[in-house]
N, C-alpha and C positions, 0 to 999 in steps of 0.2 A: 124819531120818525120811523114808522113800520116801511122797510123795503120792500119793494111791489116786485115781486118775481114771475118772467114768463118763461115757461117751461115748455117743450115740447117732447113728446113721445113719454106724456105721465099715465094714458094707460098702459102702457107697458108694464114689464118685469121690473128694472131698475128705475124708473121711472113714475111707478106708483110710490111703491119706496122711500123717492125720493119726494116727493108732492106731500105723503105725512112727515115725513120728517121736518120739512118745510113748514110748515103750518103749525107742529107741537113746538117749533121753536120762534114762531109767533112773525112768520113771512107771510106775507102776500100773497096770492098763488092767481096766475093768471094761466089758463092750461089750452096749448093750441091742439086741439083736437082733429080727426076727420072725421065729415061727416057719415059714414059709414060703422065708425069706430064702435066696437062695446064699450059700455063704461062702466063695466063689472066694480072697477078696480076703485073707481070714482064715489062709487056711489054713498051719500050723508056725509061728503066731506065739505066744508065750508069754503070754495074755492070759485072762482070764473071763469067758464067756458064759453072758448068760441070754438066755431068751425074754422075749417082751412086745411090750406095743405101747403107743403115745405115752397111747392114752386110758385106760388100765387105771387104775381108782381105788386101787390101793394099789401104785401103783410106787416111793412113798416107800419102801418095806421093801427093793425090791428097788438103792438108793442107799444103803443106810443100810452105815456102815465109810468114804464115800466122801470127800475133802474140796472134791472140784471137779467141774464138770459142764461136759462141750462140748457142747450140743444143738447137732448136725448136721445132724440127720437132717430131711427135710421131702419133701413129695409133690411130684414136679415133673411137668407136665403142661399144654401148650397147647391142647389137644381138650376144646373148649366144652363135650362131652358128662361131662368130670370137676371139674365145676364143685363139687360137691357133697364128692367126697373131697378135693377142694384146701383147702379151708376147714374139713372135717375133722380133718383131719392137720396142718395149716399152722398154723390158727388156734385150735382148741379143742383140738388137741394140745400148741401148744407151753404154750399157757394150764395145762397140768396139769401140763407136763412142770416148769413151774417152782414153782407150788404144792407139787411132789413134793418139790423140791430144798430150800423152805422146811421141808417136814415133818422132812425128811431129816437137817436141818442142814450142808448142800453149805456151804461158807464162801465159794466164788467160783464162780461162771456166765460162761462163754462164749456167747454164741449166735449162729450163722453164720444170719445175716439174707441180702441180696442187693442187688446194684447195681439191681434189678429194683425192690425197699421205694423206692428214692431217685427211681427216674423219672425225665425226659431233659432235656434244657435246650434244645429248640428247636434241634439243630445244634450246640449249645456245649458244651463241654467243664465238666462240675459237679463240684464235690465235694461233701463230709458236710452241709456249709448248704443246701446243695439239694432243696427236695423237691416233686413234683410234687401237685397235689391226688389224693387216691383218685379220684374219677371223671376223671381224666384218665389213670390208669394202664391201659395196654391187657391185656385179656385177665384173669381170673379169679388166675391164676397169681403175674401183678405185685399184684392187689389182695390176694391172702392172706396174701403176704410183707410188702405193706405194714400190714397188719391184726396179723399176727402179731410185729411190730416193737413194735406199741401195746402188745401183751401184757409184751413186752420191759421198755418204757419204765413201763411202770405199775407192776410189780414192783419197779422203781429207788424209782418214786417213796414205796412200802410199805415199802424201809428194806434192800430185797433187794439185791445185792452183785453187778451184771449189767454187762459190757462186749459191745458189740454189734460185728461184723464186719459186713462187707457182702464179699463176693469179688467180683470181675467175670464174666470167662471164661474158665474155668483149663484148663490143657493138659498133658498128659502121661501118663506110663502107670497102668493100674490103673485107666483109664474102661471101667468092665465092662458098662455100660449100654447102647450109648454114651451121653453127653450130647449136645446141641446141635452142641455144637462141636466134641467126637468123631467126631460123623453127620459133619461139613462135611468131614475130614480123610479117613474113610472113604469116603464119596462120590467124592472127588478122586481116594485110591486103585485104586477101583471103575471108573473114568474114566466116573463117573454124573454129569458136572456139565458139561456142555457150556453152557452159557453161567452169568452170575452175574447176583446185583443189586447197584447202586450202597447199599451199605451198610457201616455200617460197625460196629467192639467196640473195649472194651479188652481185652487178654488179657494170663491172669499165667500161670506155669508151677505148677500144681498143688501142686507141692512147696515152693513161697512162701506159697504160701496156708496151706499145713499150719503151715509157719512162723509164718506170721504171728498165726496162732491161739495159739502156745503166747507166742508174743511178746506179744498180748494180754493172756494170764491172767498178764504175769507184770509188764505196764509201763503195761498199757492205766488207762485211768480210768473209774470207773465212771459207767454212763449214756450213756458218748459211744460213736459209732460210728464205725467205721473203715472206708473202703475197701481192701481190698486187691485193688490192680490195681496195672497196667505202665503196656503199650505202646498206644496206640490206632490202630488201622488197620483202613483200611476191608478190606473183605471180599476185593478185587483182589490188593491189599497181600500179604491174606494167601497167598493162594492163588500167585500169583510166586513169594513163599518157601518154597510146598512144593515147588514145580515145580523150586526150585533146591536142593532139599535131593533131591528121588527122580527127577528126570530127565525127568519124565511133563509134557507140554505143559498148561499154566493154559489153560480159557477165556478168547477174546479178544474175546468179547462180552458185553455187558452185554442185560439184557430190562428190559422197563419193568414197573415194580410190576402195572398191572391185570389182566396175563397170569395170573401167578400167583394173586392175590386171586382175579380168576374162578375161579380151576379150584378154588380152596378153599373158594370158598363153597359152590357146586356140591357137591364134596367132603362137607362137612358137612352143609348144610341140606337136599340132596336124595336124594344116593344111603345117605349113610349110616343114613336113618331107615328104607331101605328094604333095609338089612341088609349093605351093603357097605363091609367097613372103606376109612375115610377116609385116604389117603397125604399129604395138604398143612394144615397145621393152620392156620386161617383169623387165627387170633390170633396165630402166627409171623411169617405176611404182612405182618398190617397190623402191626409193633414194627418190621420191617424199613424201614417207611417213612422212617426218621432215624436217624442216628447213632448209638449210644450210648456217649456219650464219656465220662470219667472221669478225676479227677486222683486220684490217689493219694500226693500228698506228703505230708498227716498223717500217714499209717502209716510211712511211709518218715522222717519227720525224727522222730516223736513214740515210734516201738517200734520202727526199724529193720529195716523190713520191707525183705528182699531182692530185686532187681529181677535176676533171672537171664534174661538174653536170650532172647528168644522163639523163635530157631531153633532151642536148647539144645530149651526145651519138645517144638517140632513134631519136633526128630527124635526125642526119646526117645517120643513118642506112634506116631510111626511104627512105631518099632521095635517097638513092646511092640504092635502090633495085629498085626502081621507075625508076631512070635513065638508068639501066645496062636491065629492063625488065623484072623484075622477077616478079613483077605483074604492072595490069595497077589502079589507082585510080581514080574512075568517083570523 
């Protein structure tokens, strides 16, 4: 019997990804949409679309046929001024979204959590035991992914049938947003990046991650969470390897964090109440302050999550920004 899968947040980054992956491996695909949504990412795939949204009180009906659920989808946003919808959509989202799945009778849950829920180790490299206290998580964004985790874990402990993910920094094509780490790539492109900060990530290739989620729903154990990440390197690291994948000269300067901080705080707390959008997100600044490192060998020894080399990732993200327009490279 074909497993009827409903997915949410598949236009996204990880998310599309995950919706082909789905489908070459011959699932279901049931995609909850908003109606406002692009569906750049959607588009000629053999899949069922509704509308909705995470907090709608009867999205049980709109899972009902379904036997699995990926909740992917979540609000991501560093700009203190979306304090309100992160917690919205993060946290009393995903809270329905699994209540839904109970009505529903979903028999397995997926939920893409974030390395963001687990928080940093001081410089040190953490895994899944790791976890930082909520008010030590910087910024609104780490605390509703870690809020939204509890939703996860408390559903476990009701009897609900839930394996949790965490991804790190995934890379590759079909970042239609961009992401984070998308911007970094773009930028670079853009030759917008004349100097860097001494910081650093894990990063996986987007399509590991997709992986690593159907790897989940089908080895993972419930209640426990998984990182899936790679490689860790700092921000230099990374930027040398694009420089040697398109030719285009890395910054050979580093600036010191208060540079930035100032002009973000400035940014938010002064000019933006007085109508001008803010370009430096002050909560980006201060998480750059440290590492954020990450082991990933549960995933890798316990579901055989895929470690596809990270240049593989940075060129196929190249490529597909190049192709879609997002910049041109002489």
């Amino acid at each position: 019997m074909t497993l009827r899968t409903f997915v949410t947040g598949a236009t996204g980054f990880v998310g599309a990804n995950l919706t082909r992956l789905l489908i070459e491996q011959g699932y279901a695909v049931r995609a909850l949409v908003r109606p406002n949504s692009r569906l750049d990412n959607l588009q000629d795939l053999d899949i069922e679309i509704v509308k909705g949204d995470l907090n709608e009180p009867d999205l049980h009906r709109k899972m009902q046929g379904c036997q699995v659920l990926f909740h992917v989808a979540a609000h991501y946003s560093l700009w203190q001024a979306d304090r309100d919808a992160l917690y919205h959509n993060n946290v009393l989202g995903t809270g329905n979204v699994l209540a839904a799945a109970r009505q529903a009778g979903i028999e397995r849950t997926v939920y893409t959590s974030s390395v963001a829920a687990i928080g940093v180790g001081a410089g040190k490299i953490v895994d899944e035991t790791h976890q930082s206290p909520l008010e030590e998580l910087v910024g609104h964004y780490k605390k509703s992914k870690y809020l939204a985790e509890q939703e996860a874990k408390q559903a476990v402990k009701e009897g609900q049938d839930v394996v949790i993910v965490n991804p790190s920094s995934p890379i590759g094509p079909m970042d239609i947003k961009p992401t984070p780490t998308g911007d970094i790539i773009l930028r670079f492109l853009r030759r917008q990046m004349p100097v860097y900060l001494n910081t650093g990530l894990n990063f996986i290739d987007v399509r590991d991650v997709a992986k690593g989620h159907i790897l989940a729903l089908e080895k993972g154990k419930t209640g426990e969470r998984y990182i899936l990440g790679n490689q860790n390197l700092s921000l230099k690291e990374l930027l040398d390897q694009l420089a040697d994948i398109t030719g285009l000269i890395a910054p050979q300067k580093s600036i010191p964090a208060w540079i930035p901080l100032s002009l973000a705080w400035i940014d938010e707390q002064i000019l933006a109440p007085l109508g001008k959008p803010p370009s430096i997100p002050l909560d980006g600044v201060r998480m750059a302050h440290q590492p954020m490192y990450y082991n990933a060998s549960k995933a890798v020894r316990e579901l055989g999550l895929p470690q596809t080399p990270i240049t593989t990732a940075l060129k196929d993200a190249v490529s597909w920004f190049v192709a879609q327009k997002y910049v041109e490279v002489a």
